[in-house]
N, C-alpha and C positions, 0 to 999 in steps of 0.2 A: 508267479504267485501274486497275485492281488490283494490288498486290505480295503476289504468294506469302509470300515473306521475304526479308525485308536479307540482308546478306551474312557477317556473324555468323552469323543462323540459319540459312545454307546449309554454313556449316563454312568460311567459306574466310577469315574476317577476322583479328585479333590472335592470336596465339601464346595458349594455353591456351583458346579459346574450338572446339574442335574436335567434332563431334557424335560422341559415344558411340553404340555397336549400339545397336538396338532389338530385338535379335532374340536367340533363345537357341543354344544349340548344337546340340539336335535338329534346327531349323530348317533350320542352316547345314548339316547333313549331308546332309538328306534333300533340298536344295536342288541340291549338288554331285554327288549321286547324277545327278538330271534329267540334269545337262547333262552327265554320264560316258554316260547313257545315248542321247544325242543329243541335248537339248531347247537353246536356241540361249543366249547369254549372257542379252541381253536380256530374251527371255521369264521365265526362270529368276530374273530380279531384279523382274521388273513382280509377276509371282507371289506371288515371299518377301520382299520389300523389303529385300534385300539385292544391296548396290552390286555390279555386274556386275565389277569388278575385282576385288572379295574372292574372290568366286567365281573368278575364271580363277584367280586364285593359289594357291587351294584345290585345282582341276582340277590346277596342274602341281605339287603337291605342296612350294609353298613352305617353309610354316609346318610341314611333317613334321617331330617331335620324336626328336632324334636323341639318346637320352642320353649323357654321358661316358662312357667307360670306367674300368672300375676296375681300377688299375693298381697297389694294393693289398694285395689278396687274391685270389684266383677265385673264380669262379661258383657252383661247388659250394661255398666255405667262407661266401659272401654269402650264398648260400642257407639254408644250418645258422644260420649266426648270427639269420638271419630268424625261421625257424623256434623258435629257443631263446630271442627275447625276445617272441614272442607267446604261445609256451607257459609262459613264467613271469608273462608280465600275469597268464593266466587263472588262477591258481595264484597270484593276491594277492603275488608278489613283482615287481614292476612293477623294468623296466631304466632310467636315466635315459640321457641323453647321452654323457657323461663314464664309463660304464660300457661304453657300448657301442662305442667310440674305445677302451678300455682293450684291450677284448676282442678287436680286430683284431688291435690289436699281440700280445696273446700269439699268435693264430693265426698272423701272421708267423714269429718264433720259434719258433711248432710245428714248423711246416714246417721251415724251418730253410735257405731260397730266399736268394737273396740277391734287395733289394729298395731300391728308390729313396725307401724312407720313410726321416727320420730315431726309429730307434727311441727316442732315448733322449726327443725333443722329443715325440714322439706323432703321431696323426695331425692335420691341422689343420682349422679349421672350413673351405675349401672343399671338403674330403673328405668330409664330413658333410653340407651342403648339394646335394653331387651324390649322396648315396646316401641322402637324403631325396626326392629324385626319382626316383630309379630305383622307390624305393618306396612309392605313392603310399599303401598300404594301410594305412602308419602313422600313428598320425597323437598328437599330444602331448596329455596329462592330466594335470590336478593330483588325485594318488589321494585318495581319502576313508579315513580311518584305520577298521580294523576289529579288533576284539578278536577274539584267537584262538578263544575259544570259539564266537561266530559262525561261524567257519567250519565246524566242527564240528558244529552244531548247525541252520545253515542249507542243506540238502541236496536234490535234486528228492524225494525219498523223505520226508520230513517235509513238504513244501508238499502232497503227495499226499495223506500220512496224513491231514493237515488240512479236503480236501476230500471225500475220503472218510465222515469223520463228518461232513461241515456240510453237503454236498449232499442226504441220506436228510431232515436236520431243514428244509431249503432246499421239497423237493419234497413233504411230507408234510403241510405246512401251508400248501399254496399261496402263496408268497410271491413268485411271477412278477410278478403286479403290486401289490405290498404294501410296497412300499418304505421305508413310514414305519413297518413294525412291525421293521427291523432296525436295530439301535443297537454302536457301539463305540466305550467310555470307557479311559479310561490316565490316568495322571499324568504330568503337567513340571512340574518343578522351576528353580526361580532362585534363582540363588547371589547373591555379591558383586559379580561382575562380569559386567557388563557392556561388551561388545566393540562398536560400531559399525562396520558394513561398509559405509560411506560411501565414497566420494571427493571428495576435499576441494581448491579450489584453494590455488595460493600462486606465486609467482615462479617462473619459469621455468628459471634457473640455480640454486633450492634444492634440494640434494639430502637433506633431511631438512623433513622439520614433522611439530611433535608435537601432540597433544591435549590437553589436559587431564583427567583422569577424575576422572567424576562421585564423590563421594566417600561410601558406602554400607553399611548394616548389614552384621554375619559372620550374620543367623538367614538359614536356608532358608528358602524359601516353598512351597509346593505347590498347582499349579493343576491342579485335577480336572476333564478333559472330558469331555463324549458328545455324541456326533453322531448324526445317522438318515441312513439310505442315500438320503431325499427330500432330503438336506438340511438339512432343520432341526435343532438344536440345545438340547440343555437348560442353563438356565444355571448358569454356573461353580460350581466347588468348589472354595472358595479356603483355606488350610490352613496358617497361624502358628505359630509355634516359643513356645511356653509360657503365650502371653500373645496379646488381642487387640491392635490399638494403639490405637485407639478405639471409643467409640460411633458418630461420626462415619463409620465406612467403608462399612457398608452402604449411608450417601447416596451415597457418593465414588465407588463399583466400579459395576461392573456390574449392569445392571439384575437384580433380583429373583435375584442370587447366594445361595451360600449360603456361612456362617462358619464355621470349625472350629480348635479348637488339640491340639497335638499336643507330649510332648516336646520333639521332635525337628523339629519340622517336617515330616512324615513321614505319608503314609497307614496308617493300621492297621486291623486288622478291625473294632473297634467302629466306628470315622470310615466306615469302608464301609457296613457295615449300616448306618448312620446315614443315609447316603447314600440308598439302594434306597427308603429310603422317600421321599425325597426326590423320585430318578427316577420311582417310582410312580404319586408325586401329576403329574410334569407330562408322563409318557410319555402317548401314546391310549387308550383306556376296552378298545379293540376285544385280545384275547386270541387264539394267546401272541404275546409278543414274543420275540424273540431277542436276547440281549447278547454280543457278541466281546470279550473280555477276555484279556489277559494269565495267564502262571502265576504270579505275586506270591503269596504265601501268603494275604494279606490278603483275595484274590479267591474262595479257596476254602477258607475254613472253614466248620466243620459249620453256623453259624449263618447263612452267608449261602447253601448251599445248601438249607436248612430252609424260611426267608426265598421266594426265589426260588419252589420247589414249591407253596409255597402261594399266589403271586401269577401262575404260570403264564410264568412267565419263563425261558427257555431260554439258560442259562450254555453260551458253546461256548468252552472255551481255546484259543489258538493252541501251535500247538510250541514249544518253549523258542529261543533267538536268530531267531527269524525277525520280530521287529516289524517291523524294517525293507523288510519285503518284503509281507507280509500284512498289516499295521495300517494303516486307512485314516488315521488322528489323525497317525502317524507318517511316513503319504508327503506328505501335503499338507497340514498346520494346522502341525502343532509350531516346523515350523523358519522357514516364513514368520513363523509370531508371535514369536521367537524376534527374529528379524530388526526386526522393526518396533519390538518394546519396546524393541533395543537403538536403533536410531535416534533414537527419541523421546528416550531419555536422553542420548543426546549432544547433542544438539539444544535440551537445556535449560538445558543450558551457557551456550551463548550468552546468555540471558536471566539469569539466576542465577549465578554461577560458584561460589558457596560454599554450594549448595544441597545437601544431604544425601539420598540416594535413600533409603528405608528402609521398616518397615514403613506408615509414615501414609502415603506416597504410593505406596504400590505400587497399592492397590486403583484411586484416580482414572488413574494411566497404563497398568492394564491395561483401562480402560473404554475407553481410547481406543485399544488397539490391537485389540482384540478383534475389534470389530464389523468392522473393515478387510479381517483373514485368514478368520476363522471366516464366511465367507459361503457360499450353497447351490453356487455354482460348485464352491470348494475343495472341498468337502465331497463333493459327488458324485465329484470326479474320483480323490479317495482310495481312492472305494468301488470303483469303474470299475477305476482299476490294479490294484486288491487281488485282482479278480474277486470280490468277496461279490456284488458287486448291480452288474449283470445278473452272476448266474453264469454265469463263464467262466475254466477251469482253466490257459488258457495264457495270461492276460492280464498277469500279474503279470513282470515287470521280467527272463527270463531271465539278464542281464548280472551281475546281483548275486547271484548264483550263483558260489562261486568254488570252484574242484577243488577235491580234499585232495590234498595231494604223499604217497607212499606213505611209510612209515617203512622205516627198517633194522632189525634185530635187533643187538644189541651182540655184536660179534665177538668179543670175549674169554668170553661166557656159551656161543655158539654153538662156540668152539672149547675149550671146558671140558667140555661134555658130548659131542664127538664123541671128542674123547680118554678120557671117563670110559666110555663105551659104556652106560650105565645113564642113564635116561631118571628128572629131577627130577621128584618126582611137584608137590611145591610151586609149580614153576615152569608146570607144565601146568596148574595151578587157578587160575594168575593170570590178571586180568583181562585181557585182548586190548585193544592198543590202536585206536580209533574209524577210522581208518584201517584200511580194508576189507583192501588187497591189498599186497604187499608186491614191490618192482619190483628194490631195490637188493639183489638176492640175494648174501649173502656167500659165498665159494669156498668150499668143503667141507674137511681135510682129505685132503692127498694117504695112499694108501696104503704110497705107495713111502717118499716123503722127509716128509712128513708135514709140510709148508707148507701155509699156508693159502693158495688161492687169491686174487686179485685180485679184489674187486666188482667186477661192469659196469654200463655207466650204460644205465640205463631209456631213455631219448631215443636212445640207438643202439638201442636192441629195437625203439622203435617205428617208427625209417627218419628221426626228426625230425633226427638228426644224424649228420654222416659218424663212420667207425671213427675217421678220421685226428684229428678235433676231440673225444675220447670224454674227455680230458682236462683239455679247456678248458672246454665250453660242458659244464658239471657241475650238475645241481638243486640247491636244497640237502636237507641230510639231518637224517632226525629219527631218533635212535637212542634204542630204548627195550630196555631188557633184559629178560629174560622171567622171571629172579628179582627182578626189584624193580617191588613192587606203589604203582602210583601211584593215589592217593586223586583221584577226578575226582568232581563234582557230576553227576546223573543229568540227562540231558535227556531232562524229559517232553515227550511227544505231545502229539496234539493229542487232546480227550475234552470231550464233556458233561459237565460236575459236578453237573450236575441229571438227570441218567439212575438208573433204579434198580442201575444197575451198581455205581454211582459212589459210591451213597450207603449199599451194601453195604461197598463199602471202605472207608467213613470206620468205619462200624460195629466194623469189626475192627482197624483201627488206632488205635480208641478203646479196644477190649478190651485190645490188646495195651499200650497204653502203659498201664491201670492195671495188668494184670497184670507190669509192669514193675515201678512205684511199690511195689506191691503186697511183691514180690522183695525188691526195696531194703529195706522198712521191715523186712522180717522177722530182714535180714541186720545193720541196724544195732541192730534188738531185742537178737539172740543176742549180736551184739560188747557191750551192756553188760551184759550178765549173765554174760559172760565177765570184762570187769573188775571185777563186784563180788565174783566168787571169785575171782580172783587179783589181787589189788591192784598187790602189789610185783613180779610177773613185767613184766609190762605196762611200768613205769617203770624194770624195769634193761634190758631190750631197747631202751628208748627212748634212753635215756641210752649206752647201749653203742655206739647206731647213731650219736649225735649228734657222740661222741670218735671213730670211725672216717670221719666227716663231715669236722671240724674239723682230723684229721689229713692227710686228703689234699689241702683246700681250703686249706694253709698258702701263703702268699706265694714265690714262686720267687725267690731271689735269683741274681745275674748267674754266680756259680759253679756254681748247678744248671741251668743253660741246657741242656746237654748232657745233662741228664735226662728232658728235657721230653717226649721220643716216648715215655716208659714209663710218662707221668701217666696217669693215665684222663679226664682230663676234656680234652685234647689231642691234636686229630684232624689228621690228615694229608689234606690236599685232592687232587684228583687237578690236575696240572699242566692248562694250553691244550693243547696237542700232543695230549697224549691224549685230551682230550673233543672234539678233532676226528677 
């Protein structure tokens, strides 16, 4: 005689011991379908192995999910509010909780209903909990911080430009199956500190425990990578703040690394070129290779473009803020290793506690984190999201992609020149801001009363929000005015620096900066041959300037308070109010 199973494993024994599905939800669908469509209980469960009473409860619509009502706000105002915290995720100003509970209650208010909320307490969390259901499409993130200029500079139109030059040097040199002839090197950097992302135990009713931290040099460090699209690896380029720390570290690091010091701690073009020869000796014999590198200056001077040409080496830069999307080193090594060296150092704690992290032990605990991240997995899969190897243009991360919100124009420039009816010629040769289109149009001048109209909000132009919420669920705004020219750093493209294009331009912005020098030396020539014929002009202009300095830089005492708007060196700020 045999036993199937006890009565445990049949589900029918002690409390907690009850048998979980086996089965998934498509299952259960396409199961419930059969027997809507005649197929009998039983059959329908011998079938799907799914107990014939799930199923009839299924049939009569038991378990059908009825959600709360929202008794709140309406449908149309749920809707807009929906609509205006996924339009602001993608547009990098991410809503929290407590923002968006903030935002019913003014919609209440707008309206101006009366309503079974207590406004002045808010809404409460089982309001939120059912309208976390009704909306399954949301769903909660811890956002990742991103500097503005990224946004700006990270755009579909730069990831293009990018593959546009790399695909032509991709197909022309056959590197469909040549995987180990494309390479891409970066720098990471290590500071003082070191964070571990552990979790740690401790007593169950503690609501605090702390760490101890490892206690650690202020010099930077700089760990120079390159990787190949096969996977493989060149090793490290490790990079000291003024000094090495010993003879000793070459045993300690990484196998067959190499050593460098630096000011600063800091890559520089000589440490670069230093480098290539470096990479030279232990890249493949087989020509060209290709290197994806960053725009760092250090990457493209005339010496490492020189360098390159002659070893057949193909420099392709990426766009400016785009590593994070297109650097294989930066989607899958940096932040693992990152991770690990910080573990390890906390981790040493426990054996040492008055252990000193610094330069002598950095090289031996990056030996041991190394080999852990930097593996051919990592490494390919970098390449893979990046799309360099296999190319493929839509492979790379759409998500980290994030709008631009359009800018305004400053209403008081825009309502200065409709009243002056003459067009600043100044104002139209300033730079345009990087923000393409411009949504929050400000009202024109009436002709009649001569009031400035009201801006409208963009989100009602494009349907994402009703009229009646055009005051609440508001973008926010970037006001730039078209007389005030803002100094921005250019973001270069993406480009070969090893093309003859390229190296035409170094050409002429070698010509131009002597013939700059050049200017300079001439001008500081003439100024002393102008002091040696006139001696004594030269020092009572000085001296004139220095009593007219001295006079107006005198100390304000509490009786010239009242003076102070007439000083020149005493500026008037513009109030909050008005910079909103």
């Amino acid at each position: 005689m045999s036993l199937i199973g006890s009565r445990n494993e049949r589900g029918h024994g002690k409390k907690g011991t009850t048998k979980r599905r086996q089965y998934s939800r498509e299952a259960l669908e396409t199961a419930v379908e059969k027997v809507k469509a005649g197929m009998s209980l039983r059959e329908a469960s011998r079938e799907s192995g799914i107990p014939h009473t799930t199923l009839q409860d299924h049939k009569k619509n038991k378990y059908a999910f009825a959600p709360h009502p929202n008794l709140a706000i309406t449908t149309e105002e749920e809707h807009s509010l929906i609509s205006y915290v996924l339009w602001m995720a993608d547009h990098a100003f991410p809503i929290s909780r407590t923002v968006v509970k903030a935002l019913a209650v003014a919609i209440i208010k707008e309206s101006g209903r009366s309503t079974v909320v207590n406004l002045e307490r808010g809404l409460s969390d089982n309001w939120w909990s059912r309208f976390r259901a009704r909306h399954p499409e949301l769903s909660a993130r811890v956002p990742d911080p991103l500097n503005r200029a990224r946004v700006q500079g990270d755009t579909p139109a730069a990831i293009k430009g990018f593959f546009d030059v790399y695909e032509p040097i991709f197909v022309s040199h056959g590197l469909e199956h040549k995987p180990h002839l494309i390479f891409n090197c970066d720098e990471m950097g290590f500071s003082d500190k070191h964070k571990s992302r552990e979790t740690f135990l401790c007593q169950k009713d503690r609501k605090h425990i702390y760490q101890q931290q490892q206690n650690t040099t202020r010099e930077h460090i700089t760990v120079h990578c390159c990787v190949s699209a096969a996977g493989e690896s060149i090793p490290a380029f490790i990079i000291f703040q003024k000094c090495l720390p010993s003879t000793a570290c070459a045993l300690e690091g990484p196998p067959k690394a190499l050593y460098g010091v630096s000011p600063k701690g800091y890559m520089d073009a000589e440490l670069f070129l230093k480098w290539l020869l470096f990479f030279v000796k232990h890249a493949p014999k087989e020509r060209p290779l290709v290197l994806v590198v960053d725009h760092h200056k250090t990457h493209v001077s005339r010496e490492v473009v020189k360098f390159c040409r002659e070893n057949q080496v193909e420099v392709v830069c990426l766009p400016a803020k785009t590593t994070h999307v297109l650097q294989p080193l930066d989607i899958s090594v940096f932040d693992p290793l990152k991770t690990v060296f910080s573990r390890n150092a906390a981790r040493l704690g426990l054996v040492r506690g008055d252990l000193v992290i610094g330069k002598k032990h950095f090289p031996a605990m990056l030996r041991e984190a190394y080999p852990q991240v930097v593996t051919k997995k990592n490494i390919m899969a970098g390449f893979k999201k990046a799309g360099i190897f296999p190319l493929n243009r839509e492979a790379f991360d759409s998500s980290q992609l994030v709008k631009l919100v359009p800018t305004t124009p400053d209403p008081k420039a825009a309502t200065s020149e409709a009243t002056a009816g003459t067009p600043d010629t100044k104002a139209a040769e300033a730079p345009a801001t990087p923000a393409a289109t411009t949504f929050l149009v400000p009202g024109g001048c009436c002709s009649t009363c001569g009031q400035r109209a009201p801006p409208t909000n963009p989100l009602v132009a494009t349907g994402l929000v009703s009229q009646d919420l055009a005051n609440v669920l508001v973008p926010p705004v970037f006001q730039t005015s078209n007389r005030q020219k803002v100094k921005r750093r250019l973001l270069l493209p993406a480009r070969v620096i090893t093309s003859v294009k390229y190296n035409k331009l170094l050409h002429q912005q070698e010509a131009g900066v002597k013939e700059k020098q050049e200017r300079k030396r001439k001008r500081e020539e003439l100024q002393r041959r102008r002091e040696k014929r006139e001696p004594g002009k030269n020092t009572k202009g000085k001296r004139k300037w220095q009593a007219e300095v001295s006079e107006h830089c005198a100390p304000v005492s509490e009786d010239d308070v009242c003076l102070q708007p007439q000083l020149p060196w005493v500026f008037s700020f513009p109030s909050f109010d008005s910079l909103l």
